[in-house]
C-alpha positions as CSV (number, residue, x, y, z in Angstrom):
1,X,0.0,0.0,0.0
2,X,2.5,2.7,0.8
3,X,4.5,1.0,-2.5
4,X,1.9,2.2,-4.3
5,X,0.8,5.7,-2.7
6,X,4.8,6.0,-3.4
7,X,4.5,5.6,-7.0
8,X,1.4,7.3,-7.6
9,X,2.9,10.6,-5.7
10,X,6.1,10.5,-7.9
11,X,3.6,10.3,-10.7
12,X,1.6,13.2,-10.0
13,X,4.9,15.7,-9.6
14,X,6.1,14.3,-12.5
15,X,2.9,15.3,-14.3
16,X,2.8,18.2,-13.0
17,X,6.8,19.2,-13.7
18,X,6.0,18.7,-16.9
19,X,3.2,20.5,-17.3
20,X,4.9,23.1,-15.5
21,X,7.9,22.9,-18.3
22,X,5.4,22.6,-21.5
23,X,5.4,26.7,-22.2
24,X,9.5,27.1,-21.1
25,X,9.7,24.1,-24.0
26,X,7.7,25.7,-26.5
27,X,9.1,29.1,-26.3
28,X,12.4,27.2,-26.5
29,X,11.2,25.7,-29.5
30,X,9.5,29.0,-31.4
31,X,13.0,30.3,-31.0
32,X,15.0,28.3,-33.6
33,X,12.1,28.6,-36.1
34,X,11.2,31.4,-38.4
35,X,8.2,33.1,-38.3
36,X,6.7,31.5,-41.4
37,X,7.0,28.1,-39.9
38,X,5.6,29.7,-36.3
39,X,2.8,31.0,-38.2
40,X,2.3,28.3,-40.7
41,X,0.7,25.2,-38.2
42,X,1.1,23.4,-34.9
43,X,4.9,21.7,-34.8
44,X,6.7,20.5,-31.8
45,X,10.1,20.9,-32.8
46,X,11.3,23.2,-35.7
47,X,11.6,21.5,-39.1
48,X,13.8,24.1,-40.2
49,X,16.4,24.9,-37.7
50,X,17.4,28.1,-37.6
51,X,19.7,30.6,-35.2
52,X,18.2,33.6,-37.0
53,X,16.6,35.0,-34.2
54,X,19.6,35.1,-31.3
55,X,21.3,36.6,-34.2
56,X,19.2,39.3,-34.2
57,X,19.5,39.6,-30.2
58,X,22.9,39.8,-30.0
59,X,24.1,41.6,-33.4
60,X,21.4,44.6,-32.9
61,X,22.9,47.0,-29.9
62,X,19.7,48.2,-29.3
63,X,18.6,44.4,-28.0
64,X,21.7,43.3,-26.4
65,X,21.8,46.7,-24.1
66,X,18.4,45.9,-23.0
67,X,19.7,43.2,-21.0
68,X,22.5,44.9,-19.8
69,X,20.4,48.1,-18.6
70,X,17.7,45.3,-17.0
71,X,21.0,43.4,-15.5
72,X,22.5,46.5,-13.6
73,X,19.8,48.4,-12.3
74,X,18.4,45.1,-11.0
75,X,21.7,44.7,-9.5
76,X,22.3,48.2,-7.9
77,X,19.0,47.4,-6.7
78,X,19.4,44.6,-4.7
79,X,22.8,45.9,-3.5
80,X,20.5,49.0,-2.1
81,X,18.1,47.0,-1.0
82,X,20.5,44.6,1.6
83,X,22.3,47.8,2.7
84,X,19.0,49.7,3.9
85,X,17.2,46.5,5.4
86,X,19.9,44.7,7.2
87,X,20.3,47.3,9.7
88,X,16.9,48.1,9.4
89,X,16.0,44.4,10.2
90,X,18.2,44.3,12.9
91,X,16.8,47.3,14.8
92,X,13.0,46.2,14.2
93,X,14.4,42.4,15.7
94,X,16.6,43.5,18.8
95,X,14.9,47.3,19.9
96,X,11.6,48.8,21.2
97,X,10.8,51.6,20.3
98,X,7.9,54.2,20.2
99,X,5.9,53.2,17.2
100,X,8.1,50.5,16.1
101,X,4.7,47.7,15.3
102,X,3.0,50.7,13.1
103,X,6.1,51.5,11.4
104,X,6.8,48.0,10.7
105,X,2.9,47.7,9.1
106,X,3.8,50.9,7.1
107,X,6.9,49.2,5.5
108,X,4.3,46.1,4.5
109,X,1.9,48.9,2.9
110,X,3.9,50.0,0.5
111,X,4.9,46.3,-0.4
112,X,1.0,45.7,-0.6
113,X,0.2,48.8,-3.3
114,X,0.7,48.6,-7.2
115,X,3.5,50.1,-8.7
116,X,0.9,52.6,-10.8
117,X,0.0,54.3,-7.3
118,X,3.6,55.9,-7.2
119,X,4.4,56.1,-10.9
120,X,3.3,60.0,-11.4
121,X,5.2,61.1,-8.7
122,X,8.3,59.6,-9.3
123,X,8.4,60.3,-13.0
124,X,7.7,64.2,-11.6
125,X,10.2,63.7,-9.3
126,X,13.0,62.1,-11.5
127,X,12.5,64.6,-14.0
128,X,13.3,67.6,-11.7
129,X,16.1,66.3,-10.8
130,X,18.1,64.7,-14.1
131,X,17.3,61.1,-13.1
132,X,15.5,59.9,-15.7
133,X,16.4,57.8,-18.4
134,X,19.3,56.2,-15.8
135,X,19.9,52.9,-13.8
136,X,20.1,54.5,-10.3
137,X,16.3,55.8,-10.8
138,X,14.9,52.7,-11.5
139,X,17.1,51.2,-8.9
140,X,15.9,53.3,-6.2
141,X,12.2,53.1,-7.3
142,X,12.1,49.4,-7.0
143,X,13.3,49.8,-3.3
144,X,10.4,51.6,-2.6
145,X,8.6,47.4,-2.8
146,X,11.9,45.7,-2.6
147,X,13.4,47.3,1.3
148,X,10.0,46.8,3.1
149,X,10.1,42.9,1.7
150,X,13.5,42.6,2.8
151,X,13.0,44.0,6.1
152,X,10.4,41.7,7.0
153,X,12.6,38.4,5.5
154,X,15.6,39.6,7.4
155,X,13.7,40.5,10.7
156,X,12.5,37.1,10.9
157,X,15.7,35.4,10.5
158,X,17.5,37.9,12.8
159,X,14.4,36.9,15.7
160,X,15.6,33.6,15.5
161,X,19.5,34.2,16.6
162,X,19.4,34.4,20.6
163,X,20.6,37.8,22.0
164,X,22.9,36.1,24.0
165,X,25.2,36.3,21.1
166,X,25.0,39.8,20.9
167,X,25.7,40.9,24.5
168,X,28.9,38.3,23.9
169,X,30.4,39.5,21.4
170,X,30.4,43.1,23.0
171,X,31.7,41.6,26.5
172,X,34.5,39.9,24.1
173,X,35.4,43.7,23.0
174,X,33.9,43.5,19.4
175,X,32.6,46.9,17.8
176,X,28.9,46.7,16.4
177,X,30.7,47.0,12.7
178,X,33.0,43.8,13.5
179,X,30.4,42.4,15.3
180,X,27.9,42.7,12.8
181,X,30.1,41.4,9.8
182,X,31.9,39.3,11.2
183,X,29.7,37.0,13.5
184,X,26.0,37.9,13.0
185,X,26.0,38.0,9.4
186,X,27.3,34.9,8.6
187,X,24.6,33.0,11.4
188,X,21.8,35.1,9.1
189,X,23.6,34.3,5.3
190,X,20.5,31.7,4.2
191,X,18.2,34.6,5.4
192,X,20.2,37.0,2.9
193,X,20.3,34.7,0.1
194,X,16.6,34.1,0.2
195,X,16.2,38.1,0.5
196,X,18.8,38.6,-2.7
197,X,16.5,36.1,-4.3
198,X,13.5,37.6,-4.0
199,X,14.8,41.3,-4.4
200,X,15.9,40.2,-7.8
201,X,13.1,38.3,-8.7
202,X,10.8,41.1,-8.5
203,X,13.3,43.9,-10.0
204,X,13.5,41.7,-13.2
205,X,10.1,41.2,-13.7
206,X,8.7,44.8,-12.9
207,X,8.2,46.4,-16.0
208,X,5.6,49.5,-14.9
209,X,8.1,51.6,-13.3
210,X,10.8,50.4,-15.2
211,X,9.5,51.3,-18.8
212,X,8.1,54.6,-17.5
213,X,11.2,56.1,-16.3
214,X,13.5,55.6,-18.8
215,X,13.6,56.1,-22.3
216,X,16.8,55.5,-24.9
217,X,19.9,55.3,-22.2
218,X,18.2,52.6,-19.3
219,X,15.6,51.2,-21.4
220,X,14.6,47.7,-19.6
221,X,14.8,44.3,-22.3
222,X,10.6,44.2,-21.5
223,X,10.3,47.1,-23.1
224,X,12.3,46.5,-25.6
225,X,10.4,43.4,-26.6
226,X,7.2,45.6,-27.8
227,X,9.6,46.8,-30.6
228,X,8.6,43.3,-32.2
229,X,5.2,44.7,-33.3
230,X,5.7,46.3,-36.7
231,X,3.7,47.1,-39.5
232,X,4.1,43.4,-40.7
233,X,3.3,42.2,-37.8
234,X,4.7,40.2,-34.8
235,X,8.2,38.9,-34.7
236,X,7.3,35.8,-32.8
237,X,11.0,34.2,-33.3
238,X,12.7,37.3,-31.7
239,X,9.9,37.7,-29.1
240,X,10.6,33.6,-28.3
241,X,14.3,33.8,-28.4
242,X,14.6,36.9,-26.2
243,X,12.1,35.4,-24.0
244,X,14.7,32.5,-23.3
245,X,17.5,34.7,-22.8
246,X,15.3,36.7,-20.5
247,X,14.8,33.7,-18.3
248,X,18.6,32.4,-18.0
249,X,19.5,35.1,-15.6
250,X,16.6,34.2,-13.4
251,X,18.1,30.4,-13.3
252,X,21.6,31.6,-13.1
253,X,20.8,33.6,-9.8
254,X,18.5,30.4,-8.5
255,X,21.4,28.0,-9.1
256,X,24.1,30.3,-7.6
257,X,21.6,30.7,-4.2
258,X,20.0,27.0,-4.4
259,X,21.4,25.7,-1.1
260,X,20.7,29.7,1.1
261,X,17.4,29.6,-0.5
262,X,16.4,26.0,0.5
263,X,17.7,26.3,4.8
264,X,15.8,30.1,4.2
265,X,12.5,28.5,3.2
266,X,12.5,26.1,6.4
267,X,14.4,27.8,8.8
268,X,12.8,32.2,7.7
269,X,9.6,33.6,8.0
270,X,9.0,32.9,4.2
């Protein structure tokens, strides 16, 4: 009996892998074919085989500096987004303070809005100032989800580490710097990969804010991809291939945090 509940579980989550991996395959396979074929009839692998499309991606400036605009501000941004929370994480988990529950709520409020709510302003905001059309403006926008996220990931992880460890480091003579980087860090790094991980995730795949405050110089690969929609149509080969490449840095930053992001789902708050 339990032979056989066995089985029929691996069964069901193989099913349902591969019906999770049916549209990755199929935009993996729309890539290497041209649009006649695409548009021609149902095929599950291309008959004519063709690199046509990445050629496009990477010999056309315009497409290849999409990713690298996406790449760094989503980058900056998660750089920005560990410096403000980790000490922000680590007051909300070791001090009370006047205020400290309904501040903590506020961070989660402006997790909980949509990124048109703030999209005026900042584009007002950005303009005054000569930020738009750069990295560090899309950057900072995405903290305004990305920090109160993080804050709440870290505090969690940071509740868990007894306070004893704290008051012995400072009876051992450590400063709160050393301290800090050198011993609690470390005891919180599965907390901080999951926290990269998510900060990423939802940097790369914002494309509101992103699109809106920037133009030629920053322009995001998303928006890029809406250049396939010309007077002849949809590029559907160029849309599939730079959909693929759009979802390699995604598994690249998965495999690179695999184990943090594992002991950070059972051990966090997430």
């Amino acid at each position: 009996m339990a032979i056989q509940k066995s089985r029929n579980k691996n069964i069901g989550i193989t099913l349902y892998i591969l019906f999770i991996l049916v549209p990755i395959y199929w935009l993996l396979n729309m890539s290497f074919k041209s649009n006649e074929e695409i548009l021609g009839g149902l095929s599950f692998w291309p008959t004519e085989f063709t690199l046509e499309n990445y050629a496009v991606i990477f010999t056309d400036p315009t497409w290849y500096m999409g990713y690298f605009n996406s790449i760094l501000y989503v980058g900056m941004n998660v750089i920005i987004t560990l410096a403000v929370a980790l000490p922000a994480a680590y007051a909300f988990s070791r001090y009370k303070f006047l205020g400290d529950k309904q501040m903590f709520f506020w961070l989660l409020t402006n997790r909980m809005a949509p990124p048109a709510v703030f999209l005026l302003p900042f584009f007002q905001l950005y303009s005054s100032v000569g930020l738009f059309d750069t990295h560090i403006a899309v950057a900072l926008a995405h903290c305004l989800f990305n920090v109160p996220l993080a804050v709440w990931i870290l505090e969690g992880f940071m509740s868990g580490v007894p306070r004893e460890i704290d008051e012995t480091a400072y009876i051992d003579g450590y400063s709160f710097p050393r301290f800090f980087g050198r011993i609690f860090l470390p005891m919180i790094r599965s907390g901080i990969g999951v926290t990269a991980f998510f900060a990423f995730m939802f940097s790369w795949v914002e494309l509101l804010l992103a699109r809106t405050l920037t133009s030629v110089e920053a322009k995001p690969i998303a928006a890029i991809m809406t250049r396939t929609v010309g007077a002849a149509g949809i590029d559907w080969g160029v849309l599939a291939a730079a959909g693929v490449l759009t979802i390699i840095p995604g598994l690249l930053v998965i495999w690179f945090v695999r184990n943090h992001v594992a002991k950070g789902f059972a051990l966090g708050r997430v």
